[in-house]
N, C-alpha and C positions, 0 to 999 in steps of 0.2 A: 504494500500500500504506500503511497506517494503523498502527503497530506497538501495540497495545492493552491485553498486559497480559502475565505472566510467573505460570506457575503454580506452589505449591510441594504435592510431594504428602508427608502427615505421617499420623503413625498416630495424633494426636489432634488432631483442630480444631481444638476449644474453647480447649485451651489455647494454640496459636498466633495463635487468631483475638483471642485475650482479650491475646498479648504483641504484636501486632503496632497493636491499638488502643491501648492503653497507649504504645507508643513513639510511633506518629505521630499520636495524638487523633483521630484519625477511626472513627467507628464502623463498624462494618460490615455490610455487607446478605449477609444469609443465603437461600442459592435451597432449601437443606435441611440437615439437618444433618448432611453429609455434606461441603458447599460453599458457601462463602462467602468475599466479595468487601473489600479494602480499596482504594475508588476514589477517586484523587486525580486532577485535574484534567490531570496530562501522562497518566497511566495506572494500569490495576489491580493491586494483588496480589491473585491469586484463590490459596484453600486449599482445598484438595480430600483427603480420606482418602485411603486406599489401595484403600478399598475402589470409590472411580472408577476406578481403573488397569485391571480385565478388561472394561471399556465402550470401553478405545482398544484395548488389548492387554495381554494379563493378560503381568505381570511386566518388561512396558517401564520402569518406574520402582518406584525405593523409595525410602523417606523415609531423613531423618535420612544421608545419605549422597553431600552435595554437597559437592567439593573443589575445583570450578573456577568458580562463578558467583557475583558478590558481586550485592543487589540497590539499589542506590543509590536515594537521596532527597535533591532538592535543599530544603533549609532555608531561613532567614533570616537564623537566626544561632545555628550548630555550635553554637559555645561556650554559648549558653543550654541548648540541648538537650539537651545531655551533661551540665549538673547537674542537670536536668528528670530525666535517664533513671538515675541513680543506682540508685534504688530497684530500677525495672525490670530492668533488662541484667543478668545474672550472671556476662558475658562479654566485659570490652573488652578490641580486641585491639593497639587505640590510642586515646590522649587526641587531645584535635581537635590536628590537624598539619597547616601549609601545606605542600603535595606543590607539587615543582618545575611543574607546569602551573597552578598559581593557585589551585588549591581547597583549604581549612581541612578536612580530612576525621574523620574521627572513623568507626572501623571496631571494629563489634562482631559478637557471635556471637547469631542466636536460639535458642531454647529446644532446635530439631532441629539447633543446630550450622552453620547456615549463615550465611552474612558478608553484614552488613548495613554499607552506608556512610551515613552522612548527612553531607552536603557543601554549603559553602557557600562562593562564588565570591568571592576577595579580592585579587585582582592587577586591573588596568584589563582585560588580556587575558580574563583568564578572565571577569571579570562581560559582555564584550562578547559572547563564546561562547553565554554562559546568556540575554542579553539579553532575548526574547522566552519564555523557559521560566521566569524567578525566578516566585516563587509572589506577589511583588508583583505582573504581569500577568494573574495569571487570577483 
């Protein structure tokens, strides 16, 4: 199994496809203007309307209404990114903090409210964890 990407369903694209390039500088590929993709090298964030949701099962998901999924991003280095994302973010819900397992985490909210981490590995242990994953490898 190949774990690939994680989907968020929002009732405006544009605008989270527009906060989600903005935070991690990658542009995104658009299949329609309905969905569209932000792919980094470990995996995707795919955006989809709401109006995909009656294509799997009408009223399986609704936007704007996630309480238990953060979606993480390993970085370089937190601490640049978060004076990079100033502008951006309307919502932090932490400055970058070393969390007892080695990772400097910096956790915000996007535009539909859901928690985004970006995390960068700063104990021996943790960089060894990330070792083959830090975005110096790919």
């Amino acid at each position: 199994m190949y774990f690939v990407s994680i989907r968020v369903i929002t009732a405006d694209v544009a605008r989270l496809v527009s906060f989600y390039e903005k935070a991690t500088g990658v542009a995104a590929s658009w299949a329609t203007e309905d969905f569209a993709e932000i792919r980094t090298s470990g995996a995707t964030l795919a955006i989809a309307s709401t109006r995909t949701v009656p294509l799997f099962a009408p009223r399986s998901a609704r936007p704007a209404e996630n309480h238990s999924v953060i979606t993480e991003f390993l970085v370089d280095d937190v601490d640049q990114v978060y004076a990079n994302l100033t502008d951006v973010v309307d919502d932090f819900v932490n400055e970058p903090t070393t969390m007892p397992w080695g990772n400097r985490a910096l956790l915000f909210r996007d535009p539909d409210g859901n928690l985004v981490n970006f995390f960068t590995p700063v104990t021996e242990a943790a960089i060894a964890r990330h070792e083959n994953t830090t975005p110096e490898h790919h």
